[in-house]
Every structure is written in structure tokens, then in C-alpha cells.
TISE-932824 format. One record per atom (N, C-alpha, C): residue number from 1; chain; atom name; x, y, z. Coordinates in nm, 4 decimals. Layout:
// residues N
<voba><num>NUM</num><cadena>A</cadena><atomo>CA</atomo><px>X</px><py>Y</py><pz>Z</pz></voba>
...
//
This chain:
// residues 51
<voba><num>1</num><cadena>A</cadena><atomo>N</atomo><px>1.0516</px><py>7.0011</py><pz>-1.4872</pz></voba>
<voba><num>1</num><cadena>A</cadena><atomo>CA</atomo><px>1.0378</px><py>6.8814</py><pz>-1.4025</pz></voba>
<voba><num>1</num><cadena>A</cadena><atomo>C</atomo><px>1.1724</px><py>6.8450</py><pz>-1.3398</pz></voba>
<voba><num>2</num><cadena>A</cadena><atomo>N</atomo><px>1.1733</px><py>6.8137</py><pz>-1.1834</pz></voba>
<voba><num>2</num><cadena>A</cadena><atomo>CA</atomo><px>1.2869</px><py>6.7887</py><pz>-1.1621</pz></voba>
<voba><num>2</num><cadena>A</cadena><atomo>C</atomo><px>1.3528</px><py>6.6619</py><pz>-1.1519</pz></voba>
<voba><num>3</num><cadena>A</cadena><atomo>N</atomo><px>1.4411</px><py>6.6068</py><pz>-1.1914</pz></voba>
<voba><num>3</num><cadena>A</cadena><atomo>CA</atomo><px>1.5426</px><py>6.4683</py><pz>-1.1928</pz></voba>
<voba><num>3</num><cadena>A</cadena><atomo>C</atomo><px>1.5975</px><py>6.4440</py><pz>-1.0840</pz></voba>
<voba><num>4</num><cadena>A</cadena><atomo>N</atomo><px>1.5728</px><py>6.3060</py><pz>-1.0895</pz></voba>
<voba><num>4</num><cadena>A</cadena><atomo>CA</atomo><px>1.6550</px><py>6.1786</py><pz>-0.9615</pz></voba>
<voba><num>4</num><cadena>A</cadena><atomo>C</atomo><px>1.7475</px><py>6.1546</py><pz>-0.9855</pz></voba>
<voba><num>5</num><cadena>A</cadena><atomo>N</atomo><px>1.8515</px><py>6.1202</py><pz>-0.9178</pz></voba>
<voba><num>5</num><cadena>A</cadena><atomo>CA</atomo><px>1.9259</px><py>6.0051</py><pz>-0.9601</pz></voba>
<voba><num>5</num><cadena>A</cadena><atomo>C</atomo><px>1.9122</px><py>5.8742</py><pz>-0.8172</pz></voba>
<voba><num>6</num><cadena>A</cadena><atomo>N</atomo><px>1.8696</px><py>5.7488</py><pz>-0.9137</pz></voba>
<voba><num>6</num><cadena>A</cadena><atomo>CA</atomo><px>1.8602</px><py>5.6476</py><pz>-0.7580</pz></voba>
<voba><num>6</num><cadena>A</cadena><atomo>C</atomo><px>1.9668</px><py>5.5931</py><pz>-0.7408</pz></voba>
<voba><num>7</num><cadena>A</cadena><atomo>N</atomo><px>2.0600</px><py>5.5544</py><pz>-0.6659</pz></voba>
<voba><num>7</num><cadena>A</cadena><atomo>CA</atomo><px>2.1701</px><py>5.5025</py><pz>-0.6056</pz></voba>
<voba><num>7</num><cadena>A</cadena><atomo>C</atomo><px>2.1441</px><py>5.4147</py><pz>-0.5918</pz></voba>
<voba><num>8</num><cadena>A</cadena><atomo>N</atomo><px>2.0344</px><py>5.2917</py><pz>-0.6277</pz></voba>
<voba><num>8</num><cadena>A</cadena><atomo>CA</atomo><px>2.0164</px><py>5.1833</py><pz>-0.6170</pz></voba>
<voba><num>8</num><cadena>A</cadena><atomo>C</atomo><px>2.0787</px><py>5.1077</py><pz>-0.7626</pz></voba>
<voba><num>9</num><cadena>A</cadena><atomo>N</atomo><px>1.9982</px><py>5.1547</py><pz>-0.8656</pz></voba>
<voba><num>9</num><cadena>A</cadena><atomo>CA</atomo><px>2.0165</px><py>5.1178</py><pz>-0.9927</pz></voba>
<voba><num>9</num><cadena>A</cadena><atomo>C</atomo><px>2.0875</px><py>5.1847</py><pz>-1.0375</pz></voba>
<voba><num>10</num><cadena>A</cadena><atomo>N</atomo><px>2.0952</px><py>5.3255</py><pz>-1.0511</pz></voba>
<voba><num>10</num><cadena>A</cadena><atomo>CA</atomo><px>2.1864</px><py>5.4380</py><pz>-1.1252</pz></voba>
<voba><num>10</num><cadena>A</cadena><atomo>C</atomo><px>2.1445</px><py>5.4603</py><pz>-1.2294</pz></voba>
<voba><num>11</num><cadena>A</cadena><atomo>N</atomo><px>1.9939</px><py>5.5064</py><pz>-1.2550</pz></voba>
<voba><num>11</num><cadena>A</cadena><atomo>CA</atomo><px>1.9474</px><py>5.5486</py><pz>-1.3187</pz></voba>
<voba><num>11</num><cadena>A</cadena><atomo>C</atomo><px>1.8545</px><py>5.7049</py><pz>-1.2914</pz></voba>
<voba><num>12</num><cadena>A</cadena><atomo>N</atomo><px>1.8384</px><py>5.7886</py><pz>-1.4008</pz></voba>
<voba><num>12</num><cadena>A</cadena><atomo>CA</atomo><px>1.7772</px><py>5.9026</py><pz>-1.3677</pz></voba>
<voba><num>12</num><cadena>A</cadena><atomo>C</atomo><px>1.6173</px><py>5.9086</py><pz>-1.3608</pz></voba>
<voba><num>13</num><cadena>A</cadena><atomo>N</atomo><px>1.5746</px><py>5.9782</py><pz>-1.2886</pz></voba>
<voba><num>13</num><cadena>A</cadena><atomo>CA</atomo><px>1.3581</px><py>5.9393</py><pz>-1.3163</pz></voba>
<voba><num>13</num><cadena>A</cadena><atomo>C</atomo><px>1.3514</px><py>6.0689</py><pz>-1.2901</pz></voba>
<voba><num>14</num><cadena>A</cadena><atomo>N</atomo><px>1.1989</px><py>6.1121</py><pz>-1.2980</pz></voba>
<voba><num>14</num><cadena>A</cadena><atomo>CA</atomo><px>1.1166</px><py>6.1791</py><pz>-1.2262</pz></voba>
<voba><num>14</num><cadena>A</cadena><atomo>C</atomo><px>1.1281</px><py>6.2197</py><pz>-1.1175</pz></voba>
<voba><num>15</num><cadena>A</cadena><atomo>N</atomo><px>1.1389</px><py>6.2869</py><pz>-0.9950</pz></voba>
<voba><num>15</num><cadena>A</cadena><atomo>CA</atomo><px>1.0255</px><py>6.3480</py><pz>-0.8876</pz></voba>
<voba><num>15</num><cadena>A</cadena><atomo>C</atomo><px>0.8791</px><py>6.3258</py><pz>-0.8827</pz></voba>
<voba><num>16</num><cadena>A</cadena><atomo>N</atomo><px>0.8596</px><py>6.2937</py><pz>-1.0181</pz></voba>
<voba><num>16</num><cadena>A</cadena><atomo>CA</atomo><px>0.6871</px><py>6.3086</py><pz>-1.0212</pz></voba>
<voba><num>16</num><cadena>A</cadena><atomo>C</atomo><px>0.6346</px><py>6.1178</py><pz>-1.0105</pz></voba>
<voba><num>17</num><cadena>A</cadena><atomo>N</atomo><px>0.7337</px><py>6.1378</py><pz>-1.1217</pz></voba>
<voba><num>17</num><cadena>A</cadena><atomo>CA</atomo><px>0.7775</px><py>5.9225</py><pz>-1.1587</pz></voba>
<voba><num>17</num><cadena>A</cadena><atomo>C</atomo><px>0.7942</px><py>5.8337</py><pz>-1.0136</pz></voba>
<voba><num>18</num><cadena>A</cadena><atomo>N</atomo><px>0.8515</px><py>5.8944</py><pz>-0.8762</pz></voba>
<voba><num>18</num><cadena>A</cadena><atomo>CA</atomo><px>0.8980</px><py>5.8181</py><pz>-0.8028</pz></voba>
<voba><num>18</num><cadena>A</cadena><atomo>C</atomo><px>0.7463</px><py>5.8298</py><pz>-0.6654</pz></voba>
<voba><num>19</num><cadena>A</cadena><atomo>N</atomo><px>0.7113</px><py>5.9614</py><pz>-0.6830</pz></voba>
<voba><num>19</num><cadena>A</cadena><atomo>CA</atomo><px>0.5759</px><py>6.0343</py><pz>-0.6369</pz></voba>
<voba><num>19</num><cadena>A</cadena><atomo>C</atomo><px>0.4672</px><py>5.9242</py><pz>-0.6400</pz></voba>
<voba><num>20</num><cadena>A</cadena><atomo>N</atomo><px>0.4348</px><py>5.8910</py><pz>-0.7768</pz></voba>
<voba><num>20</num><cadena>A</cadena><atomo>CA</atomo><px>0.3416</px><py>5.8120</py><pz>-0.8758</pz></voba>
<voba><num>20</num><cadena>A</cadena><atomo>C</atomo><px>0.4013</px><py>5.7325</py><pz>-0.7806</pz></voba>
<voba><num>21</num><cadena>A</cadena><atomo>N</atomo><px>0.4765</px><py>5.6827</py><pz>-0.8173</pz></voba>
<voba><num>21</num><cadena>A</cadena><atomo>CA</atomo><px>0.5127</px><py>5.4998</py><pz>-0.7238</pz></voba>
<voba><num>21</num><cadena>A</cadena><atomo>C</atomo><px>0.4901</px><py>5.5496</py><pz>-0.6527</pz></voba>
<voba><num>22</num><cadena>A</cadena><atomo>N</atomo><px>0.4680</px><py>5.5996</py><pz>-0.4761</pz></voba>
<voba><num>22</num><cadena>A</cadena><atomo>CA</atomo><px>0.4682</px><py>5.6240</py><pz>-0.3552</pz></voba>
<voba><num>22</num><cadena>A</cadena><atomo>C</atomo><px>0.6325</px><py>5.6338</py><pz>-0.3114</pz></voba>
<voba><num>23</num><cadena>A</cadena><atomo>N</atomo><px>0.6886</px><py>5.7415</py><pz>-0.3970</pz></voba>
<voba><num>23</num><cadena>A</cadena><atomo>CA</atomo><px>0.8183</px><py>5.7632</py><pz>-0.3236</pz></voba>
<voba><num>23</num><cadena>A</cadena><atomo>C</atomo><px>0.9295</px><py>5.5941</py><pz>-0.3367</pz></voba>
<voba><num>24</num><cadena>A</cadena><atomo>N</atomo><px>0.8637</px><py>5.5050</py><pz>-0.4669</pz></voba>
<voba><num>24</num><cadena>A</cadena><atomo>CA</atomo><px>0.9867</px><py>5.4036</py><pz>-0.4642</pz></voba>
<voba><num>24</num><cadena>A</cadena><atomo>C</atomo><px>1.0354</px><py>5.4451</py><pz>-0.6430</pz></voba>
<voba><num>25</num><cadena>A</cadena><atomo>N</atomo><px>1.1685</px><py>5.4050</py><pz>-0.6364</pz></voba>
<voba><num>25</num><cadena>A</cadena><atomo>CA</atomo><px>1.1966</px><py>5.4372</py><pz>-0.7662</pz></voba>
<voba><num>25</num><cadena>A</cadena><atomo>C</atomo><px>1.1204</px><py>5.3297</py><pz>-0.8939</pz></voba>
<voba><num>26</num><cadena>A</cadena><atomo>N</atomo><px>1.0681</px><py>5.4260</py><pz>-0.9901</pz></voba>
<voba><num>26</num><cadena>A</cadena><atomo>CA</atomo><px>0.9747</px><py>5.3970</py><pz>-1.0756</pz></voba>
<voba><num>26</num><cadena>A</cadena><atomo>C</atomo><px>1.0528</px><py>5.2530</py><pz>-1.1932</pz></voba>
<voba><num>27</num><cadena>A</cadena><atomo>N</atomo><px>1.2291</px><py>5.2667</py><pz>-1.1416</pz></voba>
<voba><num>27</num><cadena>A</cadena><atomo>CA</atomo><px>1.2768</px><py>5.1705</py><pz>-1.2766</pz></voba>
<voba><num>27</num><cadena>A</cadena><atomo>C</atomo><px>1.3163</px><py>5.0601</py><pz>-1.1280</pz></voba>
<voba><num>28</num><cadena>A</cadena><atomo>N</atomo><px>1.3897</px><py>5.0134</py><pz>-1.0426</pz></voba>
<voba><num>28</num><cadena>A</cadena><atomo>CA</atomo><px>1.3689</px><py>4.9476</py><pz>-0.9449</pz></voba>
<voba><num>28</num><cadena>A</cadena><atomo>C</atomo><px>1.3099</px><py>4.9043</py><pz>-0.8352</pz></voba>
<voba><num>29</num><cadena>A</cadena><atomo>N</atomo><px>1.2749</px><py>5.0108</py><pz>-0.8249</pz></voba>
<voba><num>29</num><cadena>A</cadena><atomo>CA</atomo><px>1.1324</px><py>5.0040</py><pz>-0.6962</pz></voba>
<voba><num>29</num><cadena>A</cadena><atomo>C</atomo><px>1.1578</px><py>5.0420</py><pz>-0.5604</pz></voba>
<voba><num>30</num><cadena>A</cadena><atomo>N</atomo><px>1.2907</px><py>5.0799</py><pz>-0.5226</pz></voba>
<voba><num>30</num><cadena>A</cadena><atomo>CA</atomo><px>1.3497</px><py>5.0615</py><pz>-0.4075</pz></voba>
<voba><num>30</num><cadena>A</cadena><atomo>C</atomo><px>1.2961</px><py>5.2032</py><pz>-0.3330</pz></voba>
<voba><num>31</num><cadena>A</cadena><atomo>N</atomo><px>1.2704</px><py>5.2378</py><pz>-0.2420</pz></voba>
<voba><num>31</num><cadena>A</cadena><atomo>CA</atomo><px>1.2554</px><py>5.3516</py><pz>-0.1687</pz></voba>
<voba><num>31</num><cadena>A</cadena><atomo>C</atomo><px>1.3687</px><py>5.4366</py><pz>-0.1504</pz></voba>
<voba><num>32</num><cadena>A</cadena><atomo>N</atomo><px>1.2870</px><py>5.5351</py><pz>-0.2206</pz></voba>
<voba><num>32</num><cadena>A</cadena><atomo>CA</atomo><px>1.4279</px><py>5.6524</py><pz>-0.2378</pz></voba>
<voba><num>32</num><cadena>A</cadena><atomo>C</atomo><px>1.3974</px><py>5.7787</py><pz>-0.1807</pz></voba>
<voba><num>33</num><cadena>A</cadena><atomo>N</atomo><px>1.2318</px><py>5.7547</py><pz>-0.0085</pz></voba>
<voba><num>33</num><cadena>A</cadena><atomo>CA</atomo><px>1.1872</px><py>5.8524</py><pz>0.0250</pz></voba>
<voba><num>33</num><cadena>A</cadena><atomo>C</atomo><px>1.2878</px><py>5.9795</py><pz>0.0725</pz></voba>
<voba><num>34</num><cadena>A</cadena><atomo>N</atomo><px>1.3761</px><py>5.9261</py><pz>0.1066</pz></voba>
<voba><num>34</num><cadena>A</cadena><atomo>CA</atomo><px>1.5040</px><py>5.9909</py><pz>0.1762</pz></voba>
<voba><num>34</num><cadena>A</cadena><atomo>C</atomo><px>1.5360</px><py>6.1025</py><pz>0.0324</pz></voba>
<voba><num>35</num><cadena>A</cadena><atomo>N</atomo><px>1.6003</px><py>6.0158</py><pz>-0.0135</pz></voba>
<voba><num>35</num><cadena>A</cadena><atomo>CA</atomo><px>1.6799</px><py>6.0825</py><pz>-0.1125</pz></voba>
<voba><num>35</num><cadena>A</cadena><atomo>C</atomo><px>1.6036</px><py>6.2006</py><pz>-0.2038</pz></voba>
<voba><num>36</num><cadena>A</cadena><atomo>N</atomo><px>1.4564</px><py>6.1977</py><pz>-0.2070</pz></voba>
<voba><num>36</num><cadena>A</cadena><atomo>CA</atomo><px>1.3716</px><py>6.2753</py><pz>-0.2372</pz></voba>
<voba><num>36</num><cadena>A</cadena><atomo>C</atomo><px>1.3233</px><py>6.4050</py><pz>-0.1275</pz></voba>
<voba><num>37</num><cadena>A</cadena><atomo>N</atomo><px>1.3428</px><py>6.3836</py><pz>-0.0221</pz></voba>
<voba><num>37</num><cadena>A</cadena><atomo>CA</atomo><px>1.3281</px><py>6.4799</py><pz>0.0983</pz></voba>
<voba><num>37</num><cadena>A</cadena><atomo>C</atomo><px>1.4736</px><py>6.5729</py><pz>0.0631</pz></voba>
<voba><num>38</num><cadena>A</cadena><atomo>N</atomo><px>1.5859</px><py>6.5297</py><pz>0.0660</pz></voba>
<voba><num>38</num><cadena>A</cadena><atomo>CA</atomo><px>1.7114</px><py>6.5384</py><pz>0.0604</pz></voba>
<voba><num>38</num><cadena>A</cadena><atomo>C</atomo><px>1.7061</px><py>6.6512</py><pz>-0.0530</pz></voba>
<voba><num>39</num><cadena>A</cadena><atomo>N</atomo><px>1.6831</px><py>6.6504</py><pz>-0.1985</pz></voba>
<voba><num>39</num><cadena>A</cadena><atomo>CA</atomo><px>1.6761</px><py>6.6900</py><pz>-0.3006</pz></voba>
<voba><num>39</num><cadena>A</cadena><atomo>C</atomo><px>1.6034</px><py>6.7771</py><pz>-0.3109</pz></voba>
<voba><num>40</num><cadena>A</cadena><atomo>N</atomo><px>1.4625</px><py>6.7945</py><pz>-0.2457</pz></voba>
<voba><num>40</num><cadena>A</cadena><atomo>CA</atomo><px>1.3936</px><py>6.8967</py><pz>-0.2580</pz></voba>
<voba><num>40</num><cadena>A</cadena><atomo>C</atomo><px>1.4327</px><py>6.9716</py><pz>-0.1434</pz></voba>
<voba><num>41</num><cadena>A</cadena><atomo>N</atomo><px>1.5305</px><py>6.9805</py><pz>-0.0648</pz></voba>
<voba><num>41</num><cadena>A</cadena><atomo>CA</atomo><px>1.5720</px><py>7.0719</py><pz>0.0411</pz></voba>
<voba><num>41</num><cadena>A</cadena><atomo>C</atomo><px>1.6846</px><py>7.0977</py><pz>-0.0176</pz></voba>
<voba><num>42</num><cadena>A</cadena><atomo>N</atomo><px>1.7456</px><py>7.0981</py><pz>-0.1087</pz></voba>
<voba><num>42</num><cadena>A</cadena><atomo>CA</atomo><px>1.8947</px><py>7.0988</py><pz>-0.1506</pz></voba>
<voba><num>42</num><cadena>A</cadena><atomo>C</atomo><px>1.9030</px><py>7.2582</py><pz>-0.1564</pz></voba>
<voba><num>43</num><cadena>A</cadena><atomo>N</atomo><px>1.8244</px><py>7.3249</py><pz>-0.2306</pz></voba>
<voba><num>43</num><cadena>A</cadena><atomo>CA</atomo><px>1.8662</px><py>7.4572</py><pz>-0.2619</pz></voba>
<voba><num>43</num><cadena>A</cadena><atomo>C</atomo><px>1.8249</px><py>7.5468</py><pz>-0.1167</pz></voba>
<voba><num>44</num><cadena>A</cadena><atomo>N</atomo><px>1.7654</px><py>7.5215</py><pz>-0.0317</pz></voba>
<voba><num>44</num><cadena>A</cadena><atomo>CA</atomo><px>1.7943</px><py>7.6365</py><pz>0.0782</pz></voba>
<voba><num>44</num><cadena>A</cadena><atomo>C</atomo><px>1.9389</px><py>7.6116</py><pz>0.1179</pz></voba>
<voba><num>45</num><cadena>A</cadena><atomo>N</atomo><px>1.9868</px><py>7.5290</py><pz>0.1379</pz></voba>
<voba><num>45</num><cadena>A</cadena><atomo>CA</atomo><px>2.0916</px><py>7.4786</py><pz>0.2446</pz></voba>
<voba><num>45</num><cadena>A</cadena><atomo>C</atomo><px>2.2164</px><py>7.5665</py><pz>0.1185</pz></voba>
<voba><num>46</num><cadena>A</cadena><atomo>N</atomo><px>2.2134</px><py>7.5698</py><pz>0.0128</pz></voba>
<voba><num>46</num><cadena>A</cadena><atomo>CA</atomo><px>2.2723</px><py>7.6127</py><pz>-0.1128</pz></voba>
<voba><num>46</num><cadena>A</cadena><atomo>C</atomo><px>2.2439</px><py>7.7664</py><pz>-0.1352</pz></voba>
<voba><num>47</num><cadena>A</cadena><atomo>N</atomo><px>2.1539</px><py>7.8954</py><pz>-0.0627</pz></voba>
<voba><num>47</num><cadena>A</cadena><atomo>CA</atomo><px>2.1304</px><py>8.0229</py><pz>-0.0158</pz></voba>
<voba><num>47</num><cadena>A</cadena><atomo>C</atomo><px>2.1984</px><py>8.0737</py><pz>0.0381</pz></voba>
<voba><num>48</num><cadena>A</cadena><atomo>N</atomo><px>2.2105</px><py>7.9467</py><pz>0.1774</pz></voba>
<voba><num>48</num><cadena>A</cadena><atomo>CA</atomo><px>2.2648</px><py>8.0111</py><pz>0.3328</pz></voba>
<voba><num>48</num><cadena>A</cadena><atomo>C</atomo><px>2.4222</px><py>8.0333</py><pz>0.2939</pz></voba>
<voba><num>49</num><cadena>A</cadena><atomo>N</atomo><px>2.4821</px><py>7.9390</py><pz>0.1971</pz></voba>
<voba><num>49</num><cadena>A</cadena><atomo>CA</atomo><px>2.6603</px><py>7.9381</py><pz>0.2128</pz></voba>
<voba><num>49</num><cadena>A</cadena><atomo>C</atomo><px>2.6810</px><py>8.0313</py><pz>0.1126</pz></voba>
<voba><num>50</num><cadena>A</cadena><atomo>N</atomo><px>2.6013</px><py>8.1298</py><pz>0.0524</pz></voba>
<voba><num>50</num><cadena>A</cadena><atomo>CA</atomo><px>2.6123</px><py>8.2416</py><pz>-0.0326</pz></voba>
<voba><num>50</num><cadena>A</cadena><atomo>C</atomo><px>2.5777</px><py>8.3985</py><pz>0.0257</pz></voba>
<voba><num>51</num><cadena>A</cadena><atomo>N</atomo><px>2.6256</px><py>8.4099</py><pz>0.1412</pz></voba>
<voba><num>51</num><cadena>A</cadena><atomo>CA</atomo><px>2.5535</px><py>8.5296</py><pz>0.1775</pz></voba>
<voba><num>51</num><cadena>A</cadena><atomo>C</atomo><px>2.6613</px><py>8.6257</py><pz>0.2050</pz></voba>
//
């Protein structure tokens, strides 16, 4: 399962936890749709500078 971290509170959750809420963080609530788009694109962008 993969881990958050929200920059709102500074706490760690779910992917699945923030999902369940509709993309707001499950311990503050704040929308962290961004930061979840962001995270699950992390590792292509992390391919390309290895070639």
C-alpha cells in the first residue's frame, strides 16, 4: 500500500485512506488531490533521469 505525506497536518495516510475520503486527507480533511496525482506520477519522471 502506498503512503502520503499531507503538508497540511504532517501526517502520513493511505492512498487508499485519502481515495475513501474523495481525495481529502483522511486525518484533516484538506484536499490533497494534487499531491496524490503528483505521487502516483513520481516514478516515471524517476526512469527518464536514469537512462
Amino acid at each position: 500500500m502506498k503512503a502520503m505525506w499531507c503538508p497540511f497536518c504532517s501526517k502520513v495516510y493511505s492512498i487508499q485512506d485519502a481515495k475513501d475520503c474523495k481525495n481529502k486527507c483522511p486525518l484533516c480533511h484538506e484536499d490533497v488531490t494534487e499531491q496524490i496525482k503528483t505521487l502516483e506520477g513520481f516514478n516515471d519522471e524517476d526512469n527518464q533521469d536514469s537512462l
